[in-house]
C-alpha positions as CSV (number, residue, x, y, z in Angstrom):
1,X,105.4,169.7,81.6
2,X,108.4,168.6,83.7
3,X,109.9,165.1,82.9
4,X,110.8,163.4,85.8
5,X,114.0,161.2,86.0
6,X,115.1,158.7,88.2
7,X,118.8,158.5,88.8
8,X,121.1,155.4,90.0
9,X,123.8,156.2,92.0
10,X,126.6,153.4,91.8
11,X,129.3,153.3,94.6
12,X,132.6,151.9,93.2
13,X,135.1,150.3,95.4
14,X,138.7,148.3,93.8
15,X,136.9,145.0,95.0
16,X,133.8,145.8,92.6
17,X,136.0,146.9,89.6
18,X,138.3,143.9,89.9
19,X,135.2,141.8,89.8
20,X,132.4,143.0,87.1
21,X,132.0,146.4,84.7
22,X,129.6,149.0,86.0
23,X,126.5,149.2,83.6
24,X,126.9,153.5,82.6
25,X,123.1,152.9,80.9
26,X,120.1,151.9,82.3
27,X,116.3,151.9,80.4
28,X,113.5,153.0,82.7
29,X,110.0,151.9,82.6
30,X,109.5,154.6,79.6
31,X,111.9,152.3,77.2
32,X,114.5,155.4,77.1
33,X,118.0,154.7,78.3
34,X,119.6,156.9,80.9
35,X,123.1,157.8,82.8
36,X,123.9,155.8,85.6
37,X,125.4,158.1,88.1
38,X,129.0,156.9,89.1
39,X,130.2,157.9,92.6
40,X,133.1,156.5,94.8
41,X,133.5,156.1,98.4
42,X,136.9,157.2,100.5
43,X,140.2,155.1,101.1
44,X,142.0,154.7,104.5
45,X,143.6,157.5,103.6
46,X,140.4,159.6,102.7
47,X,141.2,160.0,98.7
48,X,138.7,158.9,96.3
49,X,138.7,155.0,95.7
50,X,138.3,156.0,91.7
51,X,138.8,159.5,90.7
52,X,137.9,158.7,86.9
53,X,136.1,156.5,84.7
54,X,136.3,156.3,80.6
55,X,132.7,156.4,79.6
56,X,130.6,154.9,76.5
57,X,132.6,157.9,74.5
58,X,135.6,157.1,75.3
59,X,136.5,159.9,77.1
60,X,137.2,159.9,80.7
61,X,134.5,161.6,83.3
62,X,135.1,162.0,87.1
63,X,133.2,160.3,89.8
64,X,130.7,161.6,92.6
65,X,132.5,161.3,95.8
66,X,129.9,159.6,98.0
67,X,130.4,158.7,101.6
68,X,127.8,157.7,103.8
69,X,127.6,159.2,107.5
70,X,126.7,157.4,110.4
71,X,126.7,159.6,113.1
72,X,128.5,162.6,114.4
73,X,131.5,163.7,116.6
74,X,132.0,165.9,119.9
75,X,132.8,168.9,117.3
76,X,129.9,168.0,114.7
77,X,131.8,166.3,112.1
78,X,130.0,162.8,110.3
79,X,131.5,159.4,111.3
80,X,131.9,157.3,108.8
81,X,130.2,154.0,109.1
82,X,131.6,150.8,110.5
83,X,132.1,148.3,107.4
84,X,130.0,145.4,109.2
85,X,129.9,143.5,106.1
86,X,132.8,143.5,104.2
87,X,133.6,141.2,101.0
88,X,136.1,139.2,102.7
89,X,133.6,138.3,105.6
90,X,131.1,137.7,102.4
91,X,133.8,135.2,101.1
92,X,134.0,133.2,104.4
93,X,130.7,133.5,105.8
94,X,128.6,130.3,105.9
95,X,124.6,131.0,106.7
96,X,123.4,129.3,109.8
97,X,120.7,127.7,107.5
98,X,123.7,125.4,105.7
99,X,125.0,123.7,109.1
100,X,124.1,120.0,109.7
101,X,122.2,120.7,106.4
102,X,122.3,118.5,103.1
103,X,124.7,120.2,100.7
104,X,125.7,122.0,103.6
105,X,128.5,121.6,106.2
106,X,128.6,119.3,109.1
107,X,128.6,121.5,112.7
108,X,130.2,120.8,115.8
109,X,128.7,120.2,119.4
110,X,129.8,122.4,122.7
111,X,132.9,120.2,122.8
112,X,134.0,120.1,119.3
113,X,132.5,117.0,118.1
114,X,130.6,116.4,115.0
115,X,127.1,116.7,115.1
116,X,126.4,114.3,112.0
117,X,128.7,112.1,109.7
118,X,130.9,113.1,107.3
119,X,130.2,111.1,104.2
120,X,130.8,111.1,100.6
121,X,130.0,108.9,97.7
122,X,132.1,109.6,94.8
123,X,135.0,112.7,95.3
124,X,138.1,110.1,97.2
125,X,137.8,107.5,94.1
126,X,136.8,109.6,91.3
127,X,134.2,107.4,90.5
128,X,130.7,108.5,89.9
129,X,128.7,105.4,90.4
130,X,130.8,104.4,93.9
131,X,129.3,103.9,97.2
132,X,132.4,104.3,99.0
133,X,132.0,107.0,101.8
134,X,134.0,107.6,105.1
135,X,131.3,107.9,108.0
136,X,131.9,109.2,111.6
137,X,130.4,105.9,114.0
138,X,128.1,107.3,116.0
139,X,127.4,105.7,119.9
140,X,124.8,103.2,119.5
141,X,122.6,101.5,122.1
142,X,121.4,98.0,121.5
143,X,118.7,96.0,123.1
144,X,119.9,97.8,126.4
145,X,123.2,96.5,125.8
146,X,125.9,99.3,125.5
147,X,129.1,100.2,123.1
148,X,127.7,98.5,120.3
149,X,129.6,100.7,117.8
150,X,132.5,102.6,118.7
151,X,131.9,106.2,119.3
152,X,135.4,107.4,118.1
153,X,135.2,104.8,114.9
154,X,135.3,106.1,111.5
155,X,134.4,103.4,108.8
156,X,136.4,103.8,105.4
157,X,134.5,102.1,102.4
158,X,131.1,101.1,102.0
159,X,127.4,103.3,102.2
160,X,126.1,104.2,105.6
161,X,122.9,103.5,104.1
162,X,121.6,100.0,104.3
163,X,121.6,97.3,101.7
164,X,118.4,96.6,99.6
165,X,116.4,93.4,101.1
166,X,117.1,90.5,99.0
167,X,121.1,91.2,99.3
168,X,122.0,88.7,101.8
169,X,122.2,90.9,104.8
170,X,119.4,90.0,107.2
171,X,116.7,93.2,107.0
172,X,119.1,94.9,104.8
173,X,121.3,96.0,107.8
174,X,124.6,95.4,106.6
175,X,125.6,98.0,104.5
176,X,126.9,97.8,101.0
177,X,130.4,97.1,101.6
178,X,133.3,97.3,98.7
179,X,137.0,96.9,98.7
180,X,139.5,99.7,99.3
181,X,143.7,100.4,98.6
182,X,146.1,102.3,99.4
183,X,148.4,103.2,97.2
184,X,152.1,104.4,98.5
185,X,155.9,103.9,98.4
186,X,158.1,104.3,101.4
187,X,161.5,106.2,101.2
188,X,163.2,107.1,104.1
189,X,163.8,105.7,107.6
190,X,161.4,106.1,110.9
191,X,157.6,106.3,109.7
192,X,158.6,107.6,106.3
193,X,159.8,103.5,105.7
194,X,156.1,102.2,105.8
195,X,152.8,102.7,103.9
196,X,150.7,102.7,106.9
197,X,151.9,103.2,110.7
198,X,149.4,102.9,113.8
199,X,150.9,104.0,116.9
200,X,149.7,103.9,120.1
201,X,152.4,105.4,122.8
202,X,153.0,107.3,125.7
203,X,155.1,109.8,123.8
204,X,154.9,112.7,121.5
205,X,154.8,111.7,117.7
206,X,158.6,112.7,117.2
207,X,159.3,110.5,120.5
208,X,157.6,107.4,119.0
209,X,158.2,107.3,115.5
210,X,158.3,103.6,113.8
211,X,162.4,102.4,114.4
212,X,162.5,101.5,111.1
213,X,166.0,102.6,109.7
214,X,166.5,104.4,113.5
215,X,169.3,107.2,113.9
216,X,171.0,106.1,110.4
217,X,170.9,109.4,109.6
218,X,172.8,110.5,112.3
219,X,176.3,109.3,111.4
220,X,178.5,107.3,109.0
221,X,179.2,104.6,111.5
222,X,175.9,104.2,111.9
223,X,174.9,103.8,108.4
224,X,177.7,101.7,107.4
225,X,176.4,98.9,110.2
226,X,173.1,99.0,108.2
227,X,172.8,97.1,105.3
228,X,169.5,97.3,104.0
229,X,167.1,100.5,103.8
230,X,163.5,98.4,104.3
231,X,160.4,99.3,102.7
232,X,157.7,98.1,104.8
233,X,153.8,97.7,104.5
234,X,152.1,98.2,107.8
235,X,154.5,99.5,111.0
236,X,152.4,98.9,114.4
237,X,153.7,100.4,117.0
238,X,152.1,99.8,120.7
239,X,154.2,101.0,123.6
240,X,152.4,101.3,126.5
241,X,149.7,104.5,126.3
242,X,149.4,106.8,129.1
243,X,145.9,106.4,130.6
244,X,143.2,108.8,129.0
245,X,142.6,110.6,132.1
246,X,143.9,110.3,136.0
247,X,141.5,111.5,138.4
248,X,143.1,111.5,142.1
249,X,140.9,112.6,145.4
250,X,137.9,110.5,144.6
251,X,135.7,108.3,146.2
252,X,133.4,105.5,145.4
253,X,130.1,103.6,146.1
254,X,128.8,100.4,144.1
255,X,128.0,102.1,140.8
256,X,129.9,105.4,140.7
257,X,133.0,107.5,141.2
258,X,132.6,110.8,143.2
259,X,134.9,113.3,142.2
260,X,136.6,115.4,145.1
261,X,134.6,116.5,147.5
262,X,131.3,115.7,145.7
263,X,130.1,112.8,146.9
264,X,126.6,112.4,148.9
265,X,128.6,111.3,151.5
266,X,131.9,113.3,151.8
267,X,133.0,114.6,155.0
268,X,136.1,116.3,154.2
269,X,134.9,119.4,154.2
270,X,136.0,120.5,151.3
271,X,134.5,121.8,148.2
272,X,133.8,119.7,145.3
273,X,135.9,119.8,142.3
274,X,133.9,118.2,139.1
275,X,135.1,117.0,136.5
276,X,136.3,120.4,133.7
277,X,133.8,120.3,130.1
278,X,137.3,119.5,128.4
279,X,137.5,116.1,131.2
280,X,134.1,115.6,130.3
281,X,134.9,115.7,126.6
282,X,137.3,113.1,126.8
283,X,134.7,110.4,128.9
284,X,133.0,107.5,126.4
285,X,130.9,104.8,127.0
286,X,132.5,101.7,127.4
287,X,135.9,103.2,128.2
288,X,137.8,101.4,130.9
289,X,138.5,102.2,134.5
290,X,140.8,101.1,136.9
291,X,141.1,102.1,140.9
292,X,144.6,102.1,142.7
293,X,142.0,100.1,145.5
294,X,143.4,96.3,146.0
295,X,141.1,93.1,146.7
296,X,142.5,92.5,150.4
297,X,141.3,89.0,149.3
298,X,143.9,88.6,147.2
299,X,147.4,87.7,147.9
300,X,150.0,89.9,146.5
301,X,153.8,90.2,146.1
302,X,155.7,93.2,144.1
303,X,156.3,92.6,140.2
304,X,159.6,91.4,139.4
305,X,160.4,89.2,142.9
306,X,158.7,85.8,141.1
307,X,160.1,84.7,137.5
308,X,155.9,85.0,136.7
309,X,153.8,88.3,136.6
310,X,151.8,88.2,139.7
311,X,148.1,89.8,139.7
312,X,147.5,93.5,140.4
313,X,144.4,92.6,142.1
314,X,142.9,96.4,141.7
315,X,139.3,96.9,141.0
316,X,138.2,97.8,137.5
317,X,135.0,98.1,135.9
318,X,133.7,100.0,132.9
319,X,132.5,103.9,132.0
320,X,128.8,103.2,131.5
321,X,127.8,107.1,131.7
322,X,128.2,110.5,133.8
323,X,126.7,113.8,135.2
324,X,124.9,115.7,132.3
325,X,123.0,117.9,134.9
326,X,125.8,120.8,134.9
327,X,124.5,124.2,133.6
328,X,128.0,124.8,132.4
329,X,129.6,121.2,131.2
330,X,131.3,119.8,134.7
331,X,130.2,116.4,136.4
332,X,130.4,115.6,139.3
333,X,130.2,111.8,139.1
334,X,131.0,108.6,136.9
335,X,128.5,105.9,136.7
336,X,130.3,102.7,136.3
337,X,129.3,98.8,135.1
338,X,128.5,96.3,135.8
339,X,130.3,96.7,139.1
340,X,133.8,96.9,140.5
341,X,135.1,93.8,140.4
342,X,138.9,92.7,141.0
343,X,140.6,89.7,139.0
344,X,141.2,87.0,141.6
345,X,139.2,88.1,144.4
346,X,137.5,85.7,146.4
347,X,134.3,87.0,145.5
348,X,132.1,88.3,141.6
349,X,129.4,89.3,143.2
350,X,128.0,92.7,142.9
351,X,127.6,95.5,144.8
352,X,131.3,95.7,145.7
353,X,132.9,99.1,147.2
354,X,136.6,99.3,146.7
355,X,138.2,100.2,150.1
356,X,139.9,104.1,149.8
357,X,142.1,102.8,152.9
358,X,143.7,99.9,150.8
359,X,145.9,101.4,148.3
360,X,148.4,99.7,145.9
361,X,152.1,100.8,145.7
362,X,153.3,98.1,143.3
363,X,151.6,99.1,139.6
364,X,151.0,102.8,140.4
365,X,152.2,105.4,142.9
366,X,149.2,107.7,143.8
367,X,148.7,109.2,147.5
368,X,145.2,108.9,147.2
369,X,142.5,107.1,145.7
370,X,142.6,107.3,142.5
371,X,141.4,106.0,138.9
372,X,142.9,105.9,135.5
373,X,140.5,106.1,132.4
374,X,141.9,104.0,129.3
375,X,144.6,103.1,131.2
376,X,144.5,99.0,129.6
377,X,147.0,96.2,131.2
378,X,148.1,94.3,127.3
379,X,149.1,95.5,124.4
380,X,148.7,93.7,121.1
381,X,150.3,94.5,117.8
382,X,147.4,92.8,116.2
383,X,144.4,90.3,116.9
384,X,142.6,88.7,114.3
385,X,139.4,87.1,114.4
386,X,137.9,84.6,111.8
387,X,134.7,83.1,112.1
388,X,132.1,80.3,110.6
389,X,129.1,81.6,111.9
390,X,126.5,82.2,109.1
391,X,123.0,82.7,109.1
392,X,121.0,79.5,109.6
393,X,117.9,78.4,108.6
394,X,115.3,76.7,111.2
395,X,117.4,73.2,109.9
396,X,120.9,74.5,110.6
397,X,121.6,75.0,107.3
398,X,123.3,78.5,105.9
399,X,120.6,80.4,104.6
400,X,122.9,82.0,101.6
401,X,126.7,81.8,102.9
402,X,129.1,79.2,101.1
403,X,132.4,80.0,103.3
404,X,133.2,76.7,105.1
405,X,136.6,76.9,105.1
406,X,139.0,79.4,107.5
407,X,142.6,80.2,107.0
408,X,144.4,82.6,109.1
409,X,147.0,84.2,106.9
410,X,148.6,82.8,103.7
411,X,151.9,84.5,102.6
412,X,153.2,83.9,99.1
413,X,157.2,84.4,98.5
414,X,157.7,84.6,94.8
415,X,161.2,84.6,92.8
416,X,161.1,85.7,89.5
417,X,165.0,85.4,89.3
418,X,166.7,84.1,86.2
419,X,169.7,82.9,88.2
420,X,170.1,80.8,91.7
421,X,170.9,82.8,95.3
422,X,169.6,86.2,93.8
423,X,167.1,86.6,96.8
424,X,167.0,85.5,100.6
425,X,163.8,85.1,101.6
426,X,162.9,84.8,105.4
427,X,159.3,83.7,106.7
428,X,158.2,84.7,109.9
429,X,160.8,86.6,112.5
430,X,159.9,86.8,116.3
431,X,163.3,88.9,118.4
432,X,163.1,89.5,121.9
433,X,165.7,92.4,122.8
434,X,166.0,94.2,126.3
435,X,168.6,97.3,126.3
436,X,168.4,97.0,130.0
437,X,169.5,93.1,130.0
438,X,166.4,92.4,131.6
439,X,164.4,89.1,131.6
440,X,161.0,88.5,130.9
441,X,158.8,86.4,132.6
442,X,159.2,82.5,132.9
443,X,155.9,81.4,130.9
444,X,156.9,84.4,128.1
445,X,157.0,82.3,124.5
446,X,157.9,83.0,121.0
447,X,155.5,81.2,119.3
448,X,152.3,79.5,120.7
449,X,149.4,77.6,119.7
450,X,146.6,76.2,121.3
451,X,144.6,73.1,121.6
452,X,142.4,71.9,119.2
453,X,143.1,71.1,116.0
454,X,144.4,68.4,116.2
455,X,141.2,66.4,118.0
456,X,140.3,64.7,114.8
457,X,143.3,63.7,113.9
458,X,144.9,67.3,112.4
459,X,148.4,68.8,113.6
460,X,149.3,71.6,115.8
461,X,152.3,72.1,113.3
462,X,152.4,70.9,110.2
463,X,155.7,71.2,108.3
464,X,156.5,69.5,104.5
465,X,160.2,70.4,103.4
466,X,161.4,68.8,100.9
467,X,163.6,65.2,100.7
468,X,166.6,66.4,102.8
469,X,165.6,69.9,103.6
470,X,165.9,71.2,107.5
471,X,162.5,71.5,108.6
472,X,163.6,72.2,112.1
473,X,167.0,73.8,112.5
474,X,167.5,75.4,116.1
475,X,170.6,75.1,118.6
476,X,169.4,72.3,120.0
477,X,167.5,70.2,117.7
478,X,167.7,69.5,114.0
479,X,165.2,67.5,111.9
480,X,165.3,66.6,108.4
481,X,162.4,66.0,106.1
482,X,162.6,62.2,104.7
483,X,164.3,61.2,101.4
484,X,165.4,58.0,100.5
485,X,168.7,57.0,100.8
486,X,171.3,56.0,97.9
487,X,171.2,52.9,96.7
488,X,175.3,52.0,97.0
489,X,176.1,50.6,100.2
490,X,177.2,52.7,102.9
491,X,175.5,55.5,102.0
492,X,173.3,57.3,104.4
493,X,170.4,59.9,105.3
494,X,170.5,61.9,108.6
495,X,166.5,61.9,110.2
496,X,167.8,64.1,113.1
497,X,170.2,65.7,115.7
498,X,170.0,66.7,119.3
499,X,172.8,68.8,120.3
500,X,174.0,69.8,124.0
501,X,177.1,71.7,124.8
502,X,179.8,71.3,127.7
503,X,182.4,73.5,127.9
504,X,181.9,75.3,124.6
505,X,182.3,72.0,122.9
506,X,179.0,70.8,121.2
507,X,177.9,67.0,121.5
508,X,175.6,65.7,119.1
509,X,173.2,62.9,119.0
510,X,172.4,61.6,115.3
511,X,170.1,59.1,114.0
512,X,170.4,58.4,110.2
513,X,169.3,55.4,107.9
514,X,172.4,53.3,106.3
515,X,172.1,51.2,103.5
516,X,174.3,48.3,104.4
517,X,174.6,46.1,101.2
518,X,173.7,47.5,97.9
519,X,170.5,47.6,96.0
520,X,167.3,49.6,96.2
521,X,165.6,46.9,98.3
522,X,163.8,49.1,101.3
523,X,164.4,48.2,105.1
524,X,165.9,45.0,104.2
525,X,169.1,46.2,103.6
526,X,168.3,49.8,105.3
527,X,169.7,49.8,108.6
528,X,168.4,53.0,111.7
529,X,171.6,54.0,113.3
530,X,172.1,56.7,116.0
């Protein structure tokens, strides 16, 4: 009787043999081991991928050339088959099955954006039992209201998931929230001289670097006119951001903004030109929009012919949302709220149509109606906003907050110097420069505060320098905090100084206190001179 064998034919390639040892045994369903056949496929070249292979015994044994054929040529001959699947493709592919999936990968929209947050709980802090995550914001619409949460926003720190009821945040909506660092040491010049920079500019990154430590590299002269290299926490740098889009040859009605050729009622005649998917992908709720289109309502001069900034008086509104009809992307319209209104006009009502035939030549320099996206009129370096405004009971009482005090900013200056003058320490700096020699408006300040806190008998500015010590030194004014003057007559304490000048020479006007006979006996023998 014939025994019947099963053989295994195993195709090496360098890949396989850099990776794992071909089994030469294998035990059939009879419990008796048998040779596994080895064969090898064809190189670029057409020469066996392994000739040989040293066996069990030691010895050395050729291989089975094996090739599979795919098809054949004009003349007859096999093709060889196209390697579809190859181990580097292996190595990078990613099954469909993991995208937008947990413990898989987040995917990407038509337009490049993320389809779901990226998150993580532990890997940036090394810490297990964190919450800490960075989350991509989603848009968010709330109780009709729009741009609740910024759809560009990324949140560093705290769980996207909500907190536990019981936590203090009403319905558990807050989030758990925790505290986050950055850890870093500046050591050069430009950005390189701060921990953090945030830069908003019209210019490329190498164009609007931070001017910390500016050109010193450049030349000796230069650096030997620079004392100190700085090391500096947060650099802000706002300088006037080209607009997020222009969009010239449009036309309007009270809620939208028709793009060339494509409104309802165009009669140019020509064809409409939408806006492109990569316009479209730039478009966000909320985002701002301004018309070249003036309030003829509105009286206005040119900037710079008044020592004040006069008012543009251009309509603006809001992006509220656009055309998503387009098979391939494009849109043909903006939709716009709550309506275009212009600052100063003579009317807020709604409903208003800026007028294509009134366009402004002062702020911007466009032929035809136009808008600019993102295009805002102030930049900050910073606003802060500090609040009391906890949850309250049906009383008015906080349900579970104890803050009841607000401070703005408190900035410690400590010297841990074993010897006098080894630091110079310098508070707040405000400098105004203009490499144009240009003015700024007449109502520009340096420093400003409001109203207000001093209603109930508080102070606008509050200042507490010790006996003697300048509290206000300026050109033109000097005052002196309080200290009592020396008991020996003719001795004297200087409360303050106005200063003018005429003709370079400076003229001063002094009040001091002067004790006029001796002995520490107060105003008797205290005398106010000026």
């Amino acid at each position: 009787m014939l025994k019947k064998h099963i053989l295994f034919g195993v195709l090496l390639s360098g890949s396989a043999l850099a990776s794992t040892t071909v089994p030469q045994t294998y035990r059939s369903s009879d419990n008796q081991y048998h040779a596994v056949k080895i064969t090898s496929g064809l190189n670029a070249s057409g020469n066996p991928v392994v000739n040989a292979y040293k066996g069990n015994d030691g010895q050395w044994h050729p291989t089975t050339v094996q090739v599979q054929a795919c098809g054949l040529d004009a003349d007859g001959h096999p093709t060889i088959c196209s390697d579809s699947v190859t181990s580097s493709l292996l190595a990078n592919y990613i099954p469909i099955t993991e995208i937008g999936s947990v413990n898989g990968v987040a995917g990407l929209d038509s337009v490049g954006q993320l389809t779901s947050p990226i998150s993580t709980t532990s890997g940036l802090w090394n810490n297990p039992a964190s919450v800490d995550s960075i989350v991509r914001i989603q848009p968010t619409v709330v109780n009709s209201g729009r741009w609740a949460i910024d759809p560009d926003g990324i949140q560093v720190g705290g769980d996207f998931v909500a907190d536990v009821k019981g936590q203090g945040a009403p319905n558990g909506a807050r989030g758990s929230l925790g505290s986050e660092r950055i850890n870093c040491h500046p050591y050069g010049n430009y950005d390189a001289g701060a921990c953090l920079v945030i830069a908003d500019t019209a210019q490329g990154r190498e164009n609007a670097r931070m001017g910390i430590g500016a050109a010193l590299e450049q030349s000796t002269s230069l650096l030997a006119n620079y004392e100190d290299f700085e090391n500096v926490g947060i650099g802000v740098n706002m300088a006037s951001a080209a607009a997020r889009l222009v969009l010239s040859g449009v036309s309007y009605d009270a809620t939208h903004v028709w793009m060339p050729g494509c409104g309802p009622t165009d009669t140019s005649g020509k064809s409409c030109v939408p806006l492109t998917k990569a316009q479209v992908a730039q478009l966000r709720d909320g985002m701002t929009i301004t018309t070249n289109s003036y309030d003829p309502t509105i009286t206005r001069v040119a900037p710079g012919s008044s020592k004040t900034l006069p008012v543009n008086g251009l309509y603006h509104a809001f992006v509220s949302d656009w055309d998503k009809t387009q098979a391939d992307g494009s849109s043909k319209y903006i939709i716009i709220g709550p309506g275009w209104i212009a600052y100063g006009g003579a009317s807020s009502a709604a409903q208003q149509i800026p007028d294509t035939t009134k366009l402004d030549t002062y702020w911007t320099a466009y032929s035809t109606p136009t808008v600019l996206l993102g295009a805002e009129n102030k930049d900050f370096g910073q606003v802060e906003q500090i609040e009391y405004n906890p949850a309250l009971d049906a009383s008015g009482v906080p349900t579970s907050s104890l803050a009841h005090k607000l401070e703005y900013n408190e900035v410690n200056m400590v010297n841990y110097a074993l010897q006098d003058y080894m630091v110079s320490v310098h508070g707040l700096t405000m400098a105004y420069s203009a490499p144009n020699s240009k003015k700024p408006t007449s109502d520009s300040y340096g420093v400003f505060v409001a109203g207000g806190f001093g209603g109930s008998g508080g102070s606008l500015l509050r200042l507490t320098g010790d006996g003697g010590e300048a509290e206000i030194n300026a050109n033109g004014l000097k005052l002196f905090a309080p200290y009592s003057v020396g008991s020996d007559a003719g001795n004297n304490a200087e409360i303050a100084e106005f200063i003018g000048q005429a003709d370079g020479n400076h003229i001063r006007m002094v009040s001091w206190l002067n004790r006029e006979n001796a002995g520490a006996n107060g105003w008797t023998n205290t005398s106010l001179r000026a």
